[in-house]
N, C-alpha and C positions, 0 to 999 in steps of 0.2 A: 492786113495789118502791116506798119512802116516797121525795118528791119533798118538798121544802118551795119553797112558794113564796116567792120574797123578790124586790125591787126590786133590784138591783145596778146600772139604768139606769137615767136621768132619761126621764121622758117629756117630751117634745117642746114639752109646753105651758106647762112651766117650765123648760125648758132654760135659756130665753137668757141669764137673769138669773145664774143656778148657773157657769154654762160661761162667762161672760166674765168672771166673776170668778175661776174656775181659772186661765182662759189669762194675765191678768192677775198672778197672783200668781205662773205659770210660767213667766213668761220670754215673748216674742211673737214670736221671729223664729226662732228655734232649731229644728229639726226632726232633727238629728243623733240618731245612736244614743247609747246609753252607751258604747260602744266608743269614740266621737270627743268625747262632751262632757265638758266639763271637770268636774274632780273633785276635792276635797279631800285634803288629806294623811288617810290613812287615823289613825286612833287607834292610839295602841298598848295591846292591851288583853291580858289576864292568863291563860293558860288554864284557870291553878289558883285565880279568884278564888273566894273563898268568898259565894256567890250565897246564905247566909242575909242578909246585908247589904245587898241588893239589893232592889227591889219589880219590877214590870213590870203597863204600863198598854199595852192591846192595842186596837185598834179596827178591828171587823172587820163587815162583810155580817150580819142577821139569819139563822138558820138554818143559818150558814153551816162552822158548827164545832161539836163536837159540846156537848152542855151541860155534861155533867162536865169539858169540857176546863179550867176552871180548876182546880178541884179534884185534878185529877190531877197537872195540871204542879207546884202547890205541894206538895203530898205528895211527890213525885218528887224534886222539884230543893230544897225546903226555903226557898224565897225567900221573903222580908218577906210580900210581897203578890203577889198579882196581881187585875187590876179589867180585865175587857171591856166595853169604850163600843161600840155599835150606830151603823153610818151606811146611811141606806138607800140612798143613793144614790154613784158614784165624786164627782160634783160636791161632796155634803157633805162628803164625807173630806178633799176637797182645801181647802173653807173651812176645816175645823178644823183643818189640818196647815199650813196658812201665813199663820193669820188673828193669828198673835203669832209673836214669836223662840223660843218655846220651847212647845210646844202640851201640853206633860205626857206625849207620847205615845211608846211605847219601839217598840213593831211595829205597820206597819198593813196592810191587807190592801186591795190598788189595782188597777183593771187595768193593764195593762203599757205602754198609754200615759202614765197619767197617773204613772207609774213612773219614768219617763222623764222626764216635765215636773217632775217634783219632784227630778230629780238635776241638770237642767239650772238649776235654780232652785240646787244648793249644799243643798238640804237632806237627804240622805240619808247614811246612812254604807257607806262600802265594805265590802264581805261579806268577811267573813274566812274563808277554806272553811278554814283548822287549826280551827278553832271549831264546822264544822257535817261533820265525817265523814260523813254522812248522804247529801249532794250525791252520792256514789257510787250512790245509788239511783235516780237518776235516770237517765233515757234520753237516751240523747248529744244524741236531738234537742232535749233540751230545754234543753242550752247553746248551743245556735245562731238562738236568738230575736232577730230583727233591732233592737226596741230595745234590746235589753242584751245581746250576744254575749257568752259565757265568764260566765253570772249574776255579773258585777260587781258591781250594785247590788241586785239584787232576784232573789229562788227562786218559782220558778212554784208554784204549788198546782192549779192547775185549768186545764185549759184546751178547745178544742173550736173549732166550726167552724159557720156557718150557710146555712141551705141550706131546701128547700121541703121541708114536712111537708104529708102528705096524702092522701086514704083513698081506697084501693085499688080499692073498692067503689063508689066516687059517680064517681070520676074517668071520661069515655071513653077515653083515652088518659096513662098516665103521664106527668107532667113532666117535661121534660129540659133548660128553657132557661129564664131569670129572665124571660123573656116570656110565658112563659107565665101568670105573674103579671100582668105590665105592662101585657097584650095579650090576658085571656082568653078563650077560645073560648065561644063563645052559652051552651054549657050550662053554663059556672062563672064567668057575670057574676053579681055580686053575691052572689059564696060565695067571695070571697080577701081574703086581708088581708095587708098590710105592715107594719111594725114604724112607731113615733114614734122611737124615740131617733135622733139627727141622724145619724148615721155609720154605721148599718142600716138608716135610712129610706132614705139614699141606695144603700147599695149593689148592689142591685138594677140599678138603672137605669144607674149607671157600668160595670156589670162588662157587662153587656149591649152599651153602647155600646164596648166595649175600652178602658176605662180603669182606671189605679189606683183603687181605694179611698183612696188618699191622695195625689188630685191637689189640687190647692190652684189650680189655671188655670180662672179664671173662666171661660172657655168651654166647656168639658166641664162644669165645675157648674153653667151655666145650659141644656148641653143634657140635665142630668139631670133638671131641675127640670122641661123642659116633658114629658119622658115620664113623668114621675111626675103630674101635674097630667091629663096626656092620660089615666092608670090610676086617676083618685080616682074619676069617673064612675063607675067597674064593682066598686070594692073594696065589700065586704061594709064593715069599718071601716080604722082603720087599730087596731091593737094589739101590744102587748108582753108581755101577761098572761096572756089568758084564750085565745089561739088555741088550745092543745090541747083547752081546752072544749067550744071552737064545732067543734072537728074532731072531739069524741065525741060529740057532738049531732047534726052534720049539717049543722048550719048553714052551715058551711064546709066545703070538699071541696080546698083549696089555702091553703098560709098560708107565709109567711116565718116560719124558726124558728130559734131556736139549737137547738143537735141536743141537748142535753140536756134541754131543754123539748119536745120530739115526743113524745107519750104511745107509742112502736112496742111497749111493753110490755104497754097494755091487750087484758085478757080476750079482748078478738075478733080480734086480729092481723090488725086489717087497717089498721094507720096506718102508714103506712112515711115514709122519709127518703130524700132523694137531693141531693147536688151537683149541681148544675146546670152543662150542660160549657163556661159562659163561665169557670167558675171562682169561687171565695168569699174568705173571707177565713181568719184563723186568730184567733182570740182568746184571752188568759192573762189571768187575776188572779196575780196579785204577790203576794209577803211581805215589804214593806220595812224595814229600820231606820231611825229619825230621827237625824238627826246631833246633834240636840241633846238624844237618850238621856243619862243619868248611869248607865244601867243594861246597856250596851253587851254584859258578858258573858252578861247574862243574856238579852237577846233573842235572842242567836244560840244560846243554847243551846236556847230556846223552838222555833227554826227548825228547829233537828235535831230537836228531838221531835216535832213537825209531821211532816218527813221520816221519821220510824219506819212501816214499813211495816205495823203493826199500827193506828197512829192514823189514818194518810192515807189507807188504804183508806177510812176512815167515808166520806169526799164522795164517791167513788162509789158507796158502798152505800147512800149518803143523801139526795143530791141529783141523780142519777144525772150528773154532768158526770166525765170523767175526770179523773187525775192521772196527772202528767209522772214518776211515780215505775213504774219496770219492777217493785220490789219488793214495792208497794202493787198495783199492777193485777194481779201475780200470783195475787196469793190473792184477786179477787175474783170472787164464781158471777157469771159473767154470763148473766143471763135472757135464756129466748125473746125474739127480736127487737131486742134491747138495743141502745143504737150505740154501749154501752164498748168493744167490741170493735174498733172503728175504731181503724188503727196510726199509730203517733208520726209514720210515712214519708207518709202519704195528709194528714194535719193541714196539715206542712209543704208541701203541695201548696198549701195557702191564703197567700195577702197577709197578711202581721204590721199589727195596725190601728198605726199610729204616731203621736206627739202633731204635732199641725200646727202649736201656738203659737197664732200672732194668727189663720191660716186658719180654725182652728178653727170661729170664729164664722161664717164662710160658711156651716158648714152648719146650724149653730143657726139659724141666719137661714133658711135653707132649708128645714129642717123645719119652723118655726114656721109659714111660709107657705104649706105644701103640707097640713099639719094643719088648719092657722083653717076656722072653717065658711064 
């Protein structure tokens, strides 16, 4: 199955710079859901507008949609234009989406923190579901996502869950606890690796100790920092990229992964995936609107076509990460070993990552330090 690699996370060695300029431009103290933060008078917009009068400027993840996608939407829907801008990272999306009053941009594609950060900041427009019929394809769980309950602001596209990835065949004993990363036994020092980006680097080490993933109490984050510091010693590296590589190579025999980057589909079946039973997180990419669109009917109509269960199956037949869509996961083969099969009920078993504001930078600051040579 085709996998495209693309960056959707800052690594850790430029985080800090990226990430306090987000939290910065999101607000600093806020950590409320969508359900509790404050929210503009919705638009009143048109069901029947005529969308050839319309353009729509999209900025989304490399790889991340399919390539005809503009080509179709405008053949389809007949609109002026449409133009996709590329961000490689969620840190960039957020400098271009609040670096002026009006960033040009109609839909962008964020994860569901910084979805969050950007509604609490006043820049989003409320989802109009008369506009997106589509919303009904989705799996109930996927309106009960703790920063946006009832998608108020934002429609999930992708979502998943991270956990240790690792080969069947090198391991003596299966993983079953984030320590066994943190802590590994003689014959897998120097064959594990941890993620850089701030809020995956740490969770290992929090979920371990019994903490949230979105504790913000300097004392649980300084007692995360010294078990992660006590695990640099024995890590293979730290990475975000190449770990299913060094896991078909060998090189590695344990790695922190998001479950859609676990190769469990190569040739030899023997890389497998498991939750670890301190428990994970749950992670979503977002489809937002900007409030400051002129093109309002048209992006939600983009959102529904998104939602067609014929278009949204692509990202898990393409990037293999699921979609929060029951209509779309239906019709997808899922291959030997796959992890689309994982249900919407075992996800929500994960911690929702949430925007922390000014905390934020703890862990920036965290990661930077646990990274440095």
């Amino acid at each position: 199955m085709f996998r495209t690699r693309f960056t959707r996370r800052l690594p850790a060695a430029v985080a800090v710079a990226g990430l306090a300029l987000a939290v910065a431009a999101c607000g600093g103290e806020s950590t409320d859901s969508a359900e509790t933060a404050p929210q503009a008078t919705a638009a009143q917009l048109n069901p029947n507008a005529d969308l050839s009068k319309q353009s729509l400027n999209v900025t989304v993840w490399d790889g991340y949609t399919p390539k005809e996608l503009t080509e179709r939407f405008k053949e389809k829907f007949k609109v002026s234009d449409m133009k996709i801008a590329l961000h490689a990272t969620n840190e960039e999306a957020m400098t271009k989406l609040t670096a002026t009053g009006d960033s040009g941009i109609d839909v962008a594609f964020v994860s569901g923190q910084y979805a969050q950060a950007l509604n609490e900041q006043g820049l989003l427009e409320p989802i109009h579901p008369e506009l997106i019929p589509n919303l009904s394809n989705l799996y109930p769980e996927a309106t009960q996502l703790s920063y946006d309950k009832g998608n108020k602001i934002s429609v999930p596209y992708t979502w998943g869950t991270t956990g240790i990835c690792y080969r069947s065949d090198l391991v003596k004993t299966p993983p079953t606890s984030w320590n066994d990363l943190l802590k590994p036994p003689a014959w897998a020092d120097k064959k594990v690796t941890l993620m850089t980006t701030e809020r995956w680097l740490a969770l290992p080490a929090l979920k371990s100790l019994g903490y949230s993933v979105n504790t913000d109490k300097d004392e649980e984050i300084a007692k995360a920092k010294q078990l992660l510091l006590d695990a640099k010693p024995h890590l293979l590296k730290f990475d975000d990229t190449t770990f299913g590589d060094l896991l078909v190579s060998g090189e590695a025999v344990m790695v922190e992964a998001w479950d859609g980057w676990c190769p469990t589909t190569d040739e030899k079946q023997n890389i497998k995936f498991t939750v670890p039973k301190e428990g994970s997180d749950l992670w979503v990419d977002t489809m937002v609107i900007m409030k400051s669109s002129k093109n309002k009917e048209a992006a939600h109509a983009f959102i529904n076509y998104i939602l067609d269960p014929e278009v949204h199956r692509w990202a898990a037949e393409n990037i293999n990460y699921k979609v929060p869509n029951k209509a779309a996961m239906d019709k997808v083969k899922v291959a030997p070993g796959s992890l689309l099969g994982i249900k919407p009920a075992e996800l929500l078993d994960g911690e929702s990552i949430i925007d922390l504001g000014q905390a934020s930078t703890k862990f920036a600051r965290l990661s930077s330090e646990i990274t440095a040579d």
